[in-house]
ROMARZA-736010 format. One record per residue (C-alpha): residue number from 1; residue in one letter; x, y, z. Coordinates in steps of 0.5 Angstrom, whole numbers. Layout:
// residues N
<r><resi>NUM</resi><resn>a</resn><x>X</x><y>Y</y><z>Z</z></r>
...
This chain:
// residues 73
<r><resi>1</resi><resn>x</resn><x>0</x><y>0</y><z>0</z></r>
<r><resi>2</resi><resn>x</resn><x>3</x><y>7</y><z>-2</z></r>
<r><resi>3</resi><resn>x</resn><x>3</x><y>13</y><z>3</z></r>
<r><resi>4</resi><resn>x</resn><x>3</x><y>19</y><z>0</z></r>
<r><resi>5</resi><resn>x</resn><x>5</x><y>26</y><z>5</z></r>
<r><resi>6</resi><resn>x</resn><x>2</x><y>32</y><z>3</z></r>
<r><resi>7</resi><resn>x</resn><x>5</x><y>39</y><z>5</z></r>
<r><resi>8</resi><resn>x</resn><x>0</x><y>43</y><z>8</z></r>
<r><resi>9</resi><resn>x</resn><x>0</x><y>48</y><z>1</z></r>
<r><resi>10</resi><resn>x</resn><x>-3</x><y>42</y><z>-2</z></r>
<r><resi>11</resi><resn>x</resn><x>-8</x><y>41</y><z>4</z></r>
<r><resi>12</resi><resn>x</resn><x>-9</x><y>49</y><z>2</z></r>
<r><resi>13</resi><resn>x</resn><x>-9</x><y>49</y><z>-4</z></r>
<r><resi>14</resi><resn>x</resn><x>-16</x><y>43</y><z>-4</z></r>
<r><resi>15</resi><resn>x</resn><x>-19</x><y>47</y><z>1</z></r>
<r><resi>16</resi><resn>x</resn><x>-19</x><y>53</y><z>-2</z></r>
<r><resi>17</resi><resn>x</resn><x>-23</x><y>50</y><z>-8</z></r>
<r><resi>18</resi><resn>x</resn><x>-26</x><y>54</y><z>-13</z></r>
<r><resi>19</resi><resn>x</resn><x>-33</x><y>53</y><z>-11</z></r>
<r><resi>20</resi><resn>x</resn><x>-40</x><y>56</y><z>-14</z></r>
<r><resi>21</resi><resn>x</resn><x>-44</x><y>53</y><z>-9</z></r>
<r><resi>22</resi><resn>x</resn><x>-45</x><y>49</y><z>-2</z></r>
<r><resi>23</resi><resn>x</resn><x>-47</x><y>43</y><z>-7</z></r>
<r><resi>24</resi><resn>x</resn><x>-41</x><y>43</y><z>-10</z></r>
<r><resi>25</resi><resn>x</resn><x>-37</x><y>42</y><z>-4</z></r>
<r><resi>26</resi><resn>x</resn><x>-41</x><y>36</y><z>-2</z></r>
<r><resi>27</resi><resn>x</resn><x>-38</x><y>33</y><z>-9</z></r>
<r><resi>28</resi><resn>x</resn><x>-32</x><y>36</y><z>-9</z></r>
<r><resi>29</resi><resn>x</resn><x>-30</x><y>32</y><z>-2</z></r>
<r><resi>30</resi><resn>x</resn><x>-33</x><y>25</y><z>-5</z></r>
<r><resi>31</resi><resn>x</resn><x>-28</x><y>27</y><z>-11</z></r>
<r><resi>32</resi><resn>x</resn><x>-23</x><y>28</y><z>-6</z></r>
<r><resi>33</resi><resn>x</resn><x>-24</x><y>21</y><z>-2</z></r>
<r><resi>34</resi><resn>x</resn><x>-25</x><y>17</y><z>-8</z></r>
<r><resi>35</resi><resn>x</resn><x>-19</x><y>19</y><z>-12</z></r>
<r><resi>36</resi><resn>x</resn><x>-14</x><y>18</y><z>-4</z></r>
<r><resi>37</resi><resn>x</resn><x>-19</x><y>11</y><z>-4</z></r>
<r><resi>38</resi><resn>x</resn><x>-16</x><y>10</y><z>-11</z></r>
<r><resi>39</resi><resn>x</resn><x>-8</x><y>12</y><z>-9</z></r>
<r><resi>40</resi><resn>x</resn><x>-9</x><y>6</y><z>-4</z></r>
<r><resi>41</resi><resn>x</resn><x>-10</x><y>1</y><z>-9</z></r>
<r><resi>42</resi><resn>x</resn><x>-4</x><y>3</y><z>-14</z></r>
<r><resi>43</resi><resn>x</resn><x>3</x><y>2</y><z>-13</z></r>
<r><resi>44</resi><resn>x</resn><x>8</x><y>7</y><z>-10</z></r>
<r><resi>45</resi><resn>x</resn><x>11</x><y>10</y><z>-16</z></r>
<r><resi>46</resi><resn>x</resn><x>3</x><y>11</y><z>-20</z></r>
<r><resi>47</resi><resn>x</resn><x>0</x><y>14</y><z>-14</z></r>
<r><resi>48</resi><resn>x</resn><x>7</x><y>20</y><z>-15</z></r>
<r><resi>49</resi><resn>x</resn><x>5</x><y>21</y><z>-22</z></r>
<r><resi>50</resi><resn>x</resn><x>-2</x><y>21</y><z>-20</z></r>
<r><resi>51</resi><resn>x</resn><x>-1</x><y>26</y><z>-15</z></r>
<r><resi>52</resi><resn>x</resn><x>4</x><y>30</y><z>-19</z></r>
<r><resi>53</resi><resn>x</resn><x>-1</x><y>30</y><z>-24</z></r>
<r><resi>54</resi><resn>x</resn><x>-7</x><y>33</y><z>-20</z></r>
<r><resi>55</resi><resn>x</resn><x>-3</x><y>38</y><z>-17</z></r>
<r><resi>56</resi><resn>x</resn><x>-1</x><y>41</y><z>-22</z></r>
<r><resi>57</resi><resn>x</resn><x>-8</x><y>41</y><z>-25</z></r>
<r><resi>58</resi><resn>x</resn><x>-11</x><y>45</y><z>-18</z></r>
<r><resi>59</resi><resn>x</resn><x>-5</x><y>49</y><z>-19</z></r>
<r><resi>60</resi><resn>x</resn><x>-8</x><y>50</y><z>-26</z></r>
<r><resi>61</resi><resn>x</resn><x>-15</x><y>52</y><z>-25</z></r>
<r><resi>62</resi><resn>x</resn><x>-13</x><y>57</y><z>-18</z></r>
<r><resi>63</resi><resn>x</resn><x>-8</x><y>60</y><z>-22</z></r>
<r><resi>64</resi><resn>x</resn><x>-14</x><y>61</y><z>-27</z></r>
<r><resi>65</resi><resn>x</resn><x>-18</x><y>63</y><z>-22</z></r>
<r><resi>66</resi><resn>x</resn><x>-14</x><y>68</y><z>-19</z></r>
<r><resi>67</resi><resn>x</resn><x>-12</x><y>72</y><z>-26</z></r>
<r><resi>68</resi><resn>x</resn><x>-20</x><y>72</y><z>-27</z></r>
<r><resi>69</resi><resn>x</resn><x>-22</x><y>74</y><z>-21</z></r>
<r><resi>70</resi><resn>x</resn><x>-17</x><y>80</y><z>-20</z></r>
<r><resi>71</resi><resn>x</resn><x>-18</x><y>87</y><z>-19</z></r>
<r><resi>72</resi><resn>x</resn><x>-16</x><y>90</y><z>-26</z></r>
<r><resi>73</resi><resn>x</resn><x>-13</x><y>96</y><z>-22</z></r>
């Protein structure tokens, strides 16, 4: 079973999510859960390559959201 330790930002950086409403954060968490149930199952080196690869999509979409929703001063 692989571990993966994720650093407070990562933990930030999820609990920030860009969400429109209470109903998304419901569906959020459950994506959440599932995809950590999924890392479980792969083996050490997947699970890394998976983690990296959604990491640098949430960095992505915040990232995104920050340039969209700035102050245009």
């Amino acid at each position: 079973m692989a571990e993966i330790a994720m650093d407070s930002d990562d933990d930030n950086l999820s609990e920030h999510s860009a969400i429109s409403n209470p109903s998304d954060f419901a569906e959020d968490e459950e994506v959440d859960y599932l995809a950590l149930e999924l890392l479980h199952h792969l083996p050490a080196e997947k699970a890394d390559k998976l983690m990296k690869s959604l990491r640098a999509k949430e960095k992505a979409v915040q990232e995104r959201h920050t340039v969209t929703h700035s102050d245009p001063h």
